[in-house]
C-alpha positions as CSV (number, residue, x, y, z in Angstrom):
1,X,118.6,84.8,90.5
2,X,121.6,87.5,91.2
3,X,121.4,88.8,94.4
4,X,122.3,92.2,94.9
5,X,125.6,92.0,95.4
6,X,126.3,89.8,92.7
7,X,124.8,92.3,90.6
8,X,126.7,95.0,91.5
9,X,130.0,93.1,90.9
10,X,128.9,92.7,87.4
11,X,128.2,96.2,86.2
12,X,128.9,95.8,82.8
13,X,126.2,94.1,81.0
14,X,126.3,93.1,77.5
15,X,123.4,93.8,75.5
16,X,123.8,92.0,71.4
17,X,121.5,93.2,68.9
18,X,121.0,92.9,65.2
19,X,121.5,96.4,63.4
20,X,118.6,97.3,61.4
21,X,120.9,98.8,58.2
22,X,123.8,96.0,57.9
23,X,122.0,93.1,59.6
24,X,125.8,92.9,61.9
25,X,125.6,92.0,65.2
26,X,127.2,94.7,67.6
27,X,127.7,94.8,71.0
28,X,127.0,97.5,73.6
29,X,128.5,97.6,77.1
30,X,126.1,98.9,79.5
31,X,127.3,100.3,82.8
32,X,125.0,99.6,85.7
33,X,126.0,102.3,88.4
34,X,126.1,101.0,92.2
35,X,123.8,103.5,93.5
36,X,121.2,102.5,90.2
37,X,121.7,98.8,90.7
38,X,120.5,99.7,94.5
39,X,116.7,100.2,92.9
40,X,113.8,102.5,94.4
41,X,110.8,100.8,95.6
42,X,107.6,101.7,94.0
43,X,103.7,100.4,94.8
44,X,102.3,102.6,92.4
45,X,102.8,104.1,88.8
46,X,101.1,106.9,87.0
47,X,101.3,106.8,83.3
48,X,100.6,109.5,81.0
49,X,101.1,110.0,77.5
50,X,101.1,112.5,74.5
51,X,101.6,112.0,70.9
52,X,105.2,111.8,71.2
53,X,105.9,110.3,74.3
54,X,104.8,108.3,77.3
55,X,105.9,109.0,80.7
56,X,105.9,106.8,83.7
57,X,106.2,108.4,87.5
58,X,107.0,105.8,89.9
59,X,105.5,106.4,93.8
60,X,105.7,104.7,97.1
61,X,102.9,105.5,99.0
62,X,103.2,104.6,102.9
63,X,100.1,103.7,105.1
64,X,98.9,106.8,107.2
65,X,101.2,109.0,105.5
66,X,99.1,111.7,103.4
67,X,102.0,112.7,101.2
68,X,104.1,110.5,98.6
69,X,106.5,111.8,96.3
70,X,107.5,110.8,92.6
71,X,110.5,108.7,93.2
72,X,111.2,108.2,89.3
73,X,110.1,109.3,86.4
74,X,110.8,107.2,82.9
75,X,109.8,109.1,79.6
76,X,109.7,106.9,76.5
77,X,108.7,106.9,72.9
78,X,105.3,105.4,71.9
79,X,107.6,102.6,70.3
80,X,109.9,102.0,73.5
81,X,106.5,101.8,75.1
82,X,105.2,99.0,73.2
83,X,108.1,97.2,73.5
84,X,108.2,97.5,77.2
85,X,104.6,96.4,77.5
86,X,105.8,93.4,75.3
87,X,108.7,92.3,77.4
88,X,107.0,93.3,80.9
89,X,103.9,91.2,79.6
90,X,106.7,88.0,78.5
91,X,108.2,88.1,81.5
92,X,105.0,88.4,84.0
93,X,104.2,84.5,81.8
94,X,107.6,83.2,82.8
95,X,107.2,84.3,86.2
96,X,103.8,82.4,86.3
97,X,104.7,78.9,84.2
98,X,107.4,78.9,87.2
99,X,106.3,80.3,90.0
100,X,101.9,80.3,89.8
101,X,99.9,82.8,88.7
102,X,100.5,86.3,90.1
103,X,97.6,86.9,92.2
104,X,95.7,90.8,92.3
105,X,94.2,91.7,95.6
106,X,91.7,94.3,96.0
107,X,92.8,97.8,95.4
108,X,91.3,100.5,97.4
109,X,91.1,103.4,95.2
110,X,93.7,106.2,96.0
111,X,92.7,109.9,95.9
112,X,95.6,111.1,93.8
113,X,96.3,115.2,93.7
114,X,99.0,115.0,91.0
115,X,99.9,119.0,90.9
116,X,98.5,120.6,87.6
117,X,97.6,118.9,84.7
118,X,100.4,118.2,82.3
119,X,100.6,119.8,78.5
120,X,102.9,118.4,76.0
């Protein structure tokens, strides 16, 4: 595993993929900007969705703080969705063949006061 650093030396990433209309392989250079490749911690997500999209707010709630603020927010389409939940749910197994199964402790419910309900 990178560590940090070593990540942010590399911030170019290449991603191949197979184009769906001429079946060539192209390649995209991705940047990964040093204050990105940093992260923001999150212990909680709140995901919502609508016909067209999903979004995902990512929250770090502190202990004996009564506030916590959306750090992130991700909106997708219901296909990029999937295909997160696919690759989240491939890498969770990987994780587990090597390292043990991921343990889930008791989760006291939160009272969450969201602002007004969303409309898409």
């Amino acid at each position: 595993m990178l560590s940090l650093c070593k990540r942010r030396e590399r911030v170019l990433k290449n991603l191949n993929f197979m184009s769906n209309s001429n079946q060539q392989q192209e390649q995209i250079n991705i940047e990964l900007d040093e204050k990105i490749a940093e992260g923001i911690y999150s212990n909680l997500a709140i995901i919502n969705h609508s016909s067209s999209e999903f979004v995902l707010d990512f929250v770090c709630i502190m202990p004996g703080v009564p506030k916590a603020k959306v750090k992130s927010r991700i909106v997708l389409t219901p296909q990029h969705a999937k295909r997160l939940l696919k690759a989240i749910g491939e890498n969770i197994h990987r994780f587990e063949v090597a390292h043990g199964e991921i343990k889930e402790g008791e989760q006291a419910p939160i009272p969450l006061n969201f602002g007004p309900a969303g409309q898409a």
